[in-house]
C-alpha positions as CSV (number, residue, x, y, z in Angstrom):
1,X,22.9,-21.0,-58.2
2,X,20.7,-18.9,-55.9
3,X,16.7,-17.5,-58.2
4,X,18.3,-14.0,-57.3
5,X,22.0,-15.2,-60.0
6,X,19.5,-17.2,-62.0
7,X,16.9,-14.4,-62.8
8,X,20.0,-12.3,-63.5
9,X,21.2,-14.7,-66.4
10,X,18.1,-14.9,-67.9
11,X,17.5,-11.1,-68.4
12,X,21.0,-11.2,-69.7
13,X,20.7,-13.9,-72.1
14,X,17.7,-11.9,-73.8
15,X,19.0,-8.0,-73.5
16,X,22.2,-10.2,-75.6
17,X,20.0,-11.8,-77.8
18,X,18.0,-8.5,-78.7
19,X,21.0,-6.4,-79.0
20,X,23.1,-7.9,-81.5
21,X,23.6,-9.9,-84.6
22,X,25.6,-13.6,-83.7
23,X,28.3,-13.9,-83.6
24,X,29.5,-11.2,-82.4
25,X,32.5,-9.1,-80.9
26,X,31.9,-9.1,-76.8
27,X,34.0,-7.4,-74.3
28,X,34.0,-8.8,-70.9
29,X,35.0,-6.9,-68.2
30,X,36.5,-8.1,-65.0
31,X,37.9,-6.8,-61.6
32,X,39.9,-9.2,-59.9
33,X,41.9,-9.2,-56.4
34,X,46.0,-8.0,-58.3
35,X,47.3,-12.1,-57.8
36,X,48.7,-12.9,-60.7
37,X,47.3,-16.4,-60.4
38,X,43.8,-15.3,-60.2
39,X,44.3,-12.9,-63.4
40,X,46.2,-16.3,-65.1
41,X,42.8,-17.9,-64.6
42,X,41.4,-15.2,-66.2
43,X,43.5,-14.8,-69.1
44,X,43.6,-18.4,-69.6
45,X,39.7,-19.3,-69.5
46,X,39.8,-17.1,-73.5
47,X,43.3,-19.2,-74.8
48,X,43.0,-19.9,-78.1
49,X,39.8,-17.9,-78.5
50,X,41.5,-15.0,-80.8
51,X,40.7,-13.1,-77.4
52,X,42.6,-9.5,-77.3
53,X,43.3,-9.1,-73.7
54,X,44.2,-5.5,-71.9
55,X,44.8,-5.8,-68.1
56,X,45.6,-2.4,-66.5
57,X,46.3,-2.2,-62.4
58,X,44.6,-0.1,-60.2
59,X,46.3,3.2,-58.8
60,X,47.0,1.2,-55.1
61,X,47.9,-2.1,-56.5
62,X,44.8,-4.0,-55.1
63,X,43.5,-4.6,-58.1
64,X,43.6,-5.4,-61.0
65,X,41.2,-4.7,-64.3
66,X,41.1,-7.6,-67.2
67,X,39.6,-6.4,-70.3
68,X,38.7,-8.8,-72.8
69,X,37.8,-8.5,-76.7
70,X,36.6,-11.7,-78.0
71,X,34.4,-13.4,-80.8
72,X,31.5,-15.2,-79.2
73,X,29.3,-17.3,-80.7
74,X,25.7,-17.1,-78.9
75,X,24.2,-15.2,-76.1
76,X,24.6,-18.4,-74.0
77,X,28.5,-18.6,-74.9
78,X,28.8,-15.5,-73.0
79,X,26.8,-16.6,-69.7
80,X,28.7,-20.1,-70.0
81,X,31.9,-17.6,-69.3
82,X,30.8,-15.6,-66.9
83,X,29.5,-18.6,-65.0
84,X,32.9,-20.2,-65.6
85,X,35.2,-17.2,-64.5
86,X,32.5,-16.6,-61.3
87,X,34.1,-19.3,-59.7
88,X,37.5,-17.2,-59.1
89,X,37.1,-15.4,-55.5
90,X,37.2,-11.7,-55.6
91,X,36.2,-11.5,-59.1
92,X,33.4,-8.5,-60.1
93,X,32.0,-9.1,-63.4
94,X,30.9,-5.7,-65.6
């Protein structure tokens, strides 16, 4: 992971930490390349995680927008999945 991802993380770990109670509710937010493999990968990374899930394709078809509601224990739960999911090419975190 490149200081530039790593410095990123950190502020993000303590804007969580400051800004709610844990655990908490988190939504995730993705844009992903519209492959239905890559949104399976997705999808699956919150199985069995009480995760509600909304996915909603962009006007062309290019894309396609995951949604995710889910409880999460810890600010550091949260980075563990984006740094899980950032693996998945294409993939723009919000």
């Amino acid at each position: 992971m490149d200081k530039k991802t790593e410095d990123f993380y950190i502020r993000l770990k303590e804007e969580l930490a400051n800004t709610s109670m844990w655990p908490t509710e988190y939504l995730f937010k993705f844009i992903v390349p519209s492959n239905a493999e890559k949104v399976e990968i997705v999808e699956n990374a919150f199985n069995e995680m009480g995760a509600v899930i909304n996915t909603t394709q962009s006007k062309t078809g290019k894309y396609t927008s995951v949604s995710i509601s889910v409880q999460m224990k810890s600010p550091q739960s949260v980075i563990d999945k984006y740094q899980e999911l950032s693996v998945v090419e294409g993939i723009i975190s919000l």
